[in-house]
N, C-alpha and C positions, 0 to 999 in steps of 0.2 A: 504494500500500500504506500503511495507518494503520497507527504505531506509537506505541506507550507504551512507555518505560522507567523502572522502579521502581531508581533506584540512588541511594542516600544522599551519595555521594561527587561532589561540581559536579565536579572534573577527570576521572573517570574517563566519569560521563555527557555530558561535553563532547567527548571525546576522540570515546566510540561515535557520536554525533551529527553529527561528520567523517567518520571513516568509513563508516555508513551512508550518506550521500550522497554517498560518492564513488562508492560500490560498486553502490549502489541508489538512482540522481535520485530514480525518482519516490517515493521512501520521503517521505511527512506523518508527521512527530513531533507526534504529538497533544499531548502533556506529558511531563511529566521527573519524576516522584513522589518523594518523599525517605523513607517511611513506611510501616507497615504502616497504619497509619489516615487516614493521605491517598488511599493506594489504595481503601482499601473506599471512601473518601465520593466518590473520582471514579467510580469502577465504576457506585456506585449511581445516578450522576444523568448519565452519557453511554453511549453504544452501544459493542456489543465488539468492538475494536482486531482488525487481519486479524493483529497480530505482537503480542508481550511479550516486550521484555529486562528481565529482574529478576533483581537482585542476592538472594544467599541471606542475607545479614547485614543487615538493615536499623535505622537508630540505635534502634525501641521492641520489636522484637522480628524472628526470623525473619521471614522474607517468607511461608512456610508458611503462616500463621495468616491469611493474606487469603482463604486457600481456606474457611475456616470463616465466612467472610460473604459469601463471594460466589462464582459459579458460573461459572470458568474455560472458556469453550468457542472459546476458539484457539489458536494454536500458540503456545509458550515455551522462547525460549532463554534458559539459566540462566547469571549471571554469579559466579563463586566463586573462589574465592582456595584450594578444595581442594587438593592437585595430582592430576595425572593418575591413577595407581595406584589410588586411590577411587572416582574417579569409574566408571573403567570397570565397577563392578558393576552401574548403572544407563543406559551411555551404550545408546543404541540411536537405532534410524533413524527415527524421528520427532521428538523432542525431542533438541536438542543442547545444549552447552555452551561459555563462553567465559571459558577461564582466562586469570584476572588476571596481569598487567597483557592489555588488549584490544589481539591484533596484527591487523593487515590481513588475513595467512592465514585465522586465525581464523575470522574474520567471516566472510571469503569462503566457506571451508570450510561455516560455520552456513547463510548465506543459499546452498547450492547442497543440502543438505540439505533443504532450508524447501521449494526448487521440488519436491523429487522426495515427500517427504510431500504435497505441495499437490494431487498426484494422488490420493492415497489416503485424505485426509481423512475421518474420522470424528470427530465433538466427543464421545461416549461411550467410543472407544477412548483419545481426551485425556485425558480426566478420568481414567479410571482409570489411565492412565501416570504423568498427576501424583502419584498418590497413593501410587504405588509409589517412584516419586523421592523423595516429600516422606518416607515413609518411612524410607527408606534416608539420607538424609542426616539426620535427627532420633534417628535411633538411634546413628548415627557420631557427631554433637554432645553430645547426651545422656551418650554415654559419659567424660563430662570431671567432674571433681569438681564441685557447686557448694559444698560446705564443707569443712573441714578441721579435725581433732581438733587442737588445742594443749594443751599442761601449763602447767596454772595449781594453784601447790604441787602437793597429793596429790588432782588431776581431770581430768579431759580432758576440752575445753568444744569443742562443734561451735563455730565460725567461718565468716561466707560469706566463698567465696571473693572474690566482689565486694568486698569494706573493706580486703582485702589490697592495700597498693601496692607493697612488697614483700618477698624473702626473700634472706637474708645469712647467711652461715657467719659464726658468732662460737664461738672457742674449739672448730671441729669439730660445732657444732651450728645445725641452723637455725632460723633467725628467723624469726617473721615479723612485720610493723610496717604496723598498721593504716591507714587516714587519719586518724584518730583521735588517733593518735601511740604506741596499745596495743602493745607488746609482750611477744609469746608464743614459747614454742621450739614446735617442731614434730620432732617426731621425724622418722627418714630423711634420704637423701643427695637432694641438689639435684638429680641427674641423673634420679632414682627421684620424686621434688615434678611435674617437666618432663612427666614421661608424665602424670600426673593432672591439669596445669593445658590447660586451651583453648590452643594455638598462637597461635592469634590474636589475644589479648589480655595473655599473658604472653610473656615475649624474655631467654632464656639470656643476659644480656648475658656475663660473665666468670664466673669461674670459683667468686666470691663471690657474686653476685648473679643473681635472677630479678627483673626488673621491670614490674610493671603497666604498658598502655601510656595507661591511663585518667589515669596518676601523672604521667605522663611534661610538662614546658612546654618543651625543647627541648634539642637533641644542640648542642655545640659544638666546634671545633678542638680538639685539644691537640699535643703534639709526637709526631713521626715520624710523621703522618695518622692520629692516634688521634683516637678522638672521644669525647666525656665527658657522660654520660644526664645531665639534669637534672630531677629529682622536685620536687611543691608538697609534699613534705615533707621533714623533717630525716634526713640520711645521716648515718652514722659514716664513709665514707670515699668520695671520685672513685669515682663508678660508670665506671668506664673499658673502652673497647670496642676493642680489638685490630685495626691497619690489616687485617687478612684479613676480620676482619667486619662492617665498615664498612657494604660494599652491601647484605647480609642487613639489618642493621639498618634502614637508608633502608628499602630494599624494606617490611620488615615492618612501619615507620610508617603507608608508604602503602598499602597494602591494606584 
C-alpha cells in the first residue's frame, strides 16, 4: 500500500510513520509533505497514493485548498486536533479521522475502516464526500473572527486578528497589544473575546490574559509547578499558568 502524508508537524508525522508500520508492514511512505503547495507540486508530477493522511491545518493554509488544484481520487484519512463532538457531523464509513494526539486504537480503528471501504470503492463517490467534509469543516473555521473593532478616541478601527499577540484586562477593560507594540481597548469580557478567537491559535492562559501562540518563545518553571508564557513582546505582568492547566497548555503548544 502507497502512502502520503501531508502533516506540517516532523513529531506528529514521525510518530504516524511508526505506527503505520507496525500496524500495516507493507505500508510504502511515498513522502511526508509539510504544505498546501508542496502537495499540489508532488500531486502534479507523481501517480495517486492507494492512502492520504493529511492534517486539516497546514503552516500556508488549510489543507482544503489542494483540492482546488488537484483531483483527489483515493481514500483520506483526516488528521485534526477538532474534538470529537464536531466531527461526528461528517464522520461516516468511508473516510475517517485521527484525532490529535495519533493513538494506536486510532489508527487501527482508521486502517480497519480503509479495508471495508476498499470493497466499495468509488473515486466519484470520494470526491464528493470530500467536499462535503471540506465543507463542513470550513464553515466551523470560518466561523472564528479574523478582525476585531478596537477604540481608538471617538472610532472603532477593524484590526486583524493575526497582529494581535495578545489580550489583558487593564483597569476591567480589554486590551489588546499588537506585534507592533499598538495598543487598543477592545470592548467585552475575555470569556465572550475566547468564543470569537480560533482555539487553536489563541490559549485562555489566566484569568488576565488570552495569548497568541504565534507570540509565544517558550513556557518556563515557576513555583508550586506553575508555568510562566513567555511572548517576543513587552508584558505588563508574568503571564502565569495555574498547576491545573499546565497539561492543557503543553497539549495546546503541541497541536
Amino acid at each position: 500500500m502507497r502512502v502520503i502524508i501531508i502533516e506540517d508537524e516532523k513529531l506528529t508525522a514521525k510518530k504516524l510513520v511508526g505506527l503505520l508500520k507496525e500496524l500495516t508492514p507493507d505500508a510504502v511512505v511515498m513522502g511526508i509533505l509539510q504544505s498546501v503547495s508542496e502537495s499540489i507540486e508532488w500531486f502534479g508530477n507523481n501517480l495517486m497514493p492507494d492512502l492520504i493522511f493529511m492534517d486539516i491545518h497546514l503552516a500556508d493554509n488549510l489543507s482544503f485548498s489542494i483540492f482546488e488544484s488537484v483531483e483527489i481520487t483515493c481514500p483520506i484519512i483526516f488528521t485534526t486536533a477538532y474534538d470529537e463532538y464536531a466531527l461526528k457531523a461528517f464522520e461516516v464509513n468511508s473516510i475517517d479521522y485521527l484525532l490529535k494526539p495519533v493513538s494506536r486504537t486510532s489508527l487501527q480503528r482508521a486502517l480497519d475502516k480503509l479495508k471495508r471501504f476498499s470493497a466499495v470503492y468509488q473515486p466519484q463517490e470520494t470526491a464528493e464526500l470530500i467536499k462535503k467534509v471540506a465543507d463542513t469543516i470550513l464553515q466551523r473555521t470560518t466561523s472564528y473572527k479574523s478582525s476585531l473593532l478596537v477604540s481608538v478616541r471617538d472610532k472603532l478601527i477593524p484590526i486583524k486578528v493575526s497582529s494581535i499577540a495578545y489580550i489583558y484586562l487593564e483597569d476591567k477593560n480589554a486590551i489588546a497589544i499588537q506585534y507592533d507594540g499598538t495598543k487598543s481597548r477592545i470592548g467585552g469580557l475575555l470569556d465572550d473575546l475566547m468564543k470569537q478567537l480560533d482555539p487553536t491559535m489563541f490559549y485562555r492562559a489566566n484569568r488576565q490574559f488570552i495569548v497568541s501562540k504565534a507570540a509565544i518563545t517558550d513556557i518556563t518553571t515557576w513555583f508550586s509547578n506553575r508555568m510562566i508564557v513567555n511572548l517576543n513582546v513587552s508584558v505588563p505582568e508574568r503571564i502565569i499558568v495555574s498547576r491545573t492547566n499546565v497539561q492543557e497548555l503543553k497539549k495546546w503548544l503541541t497541536e
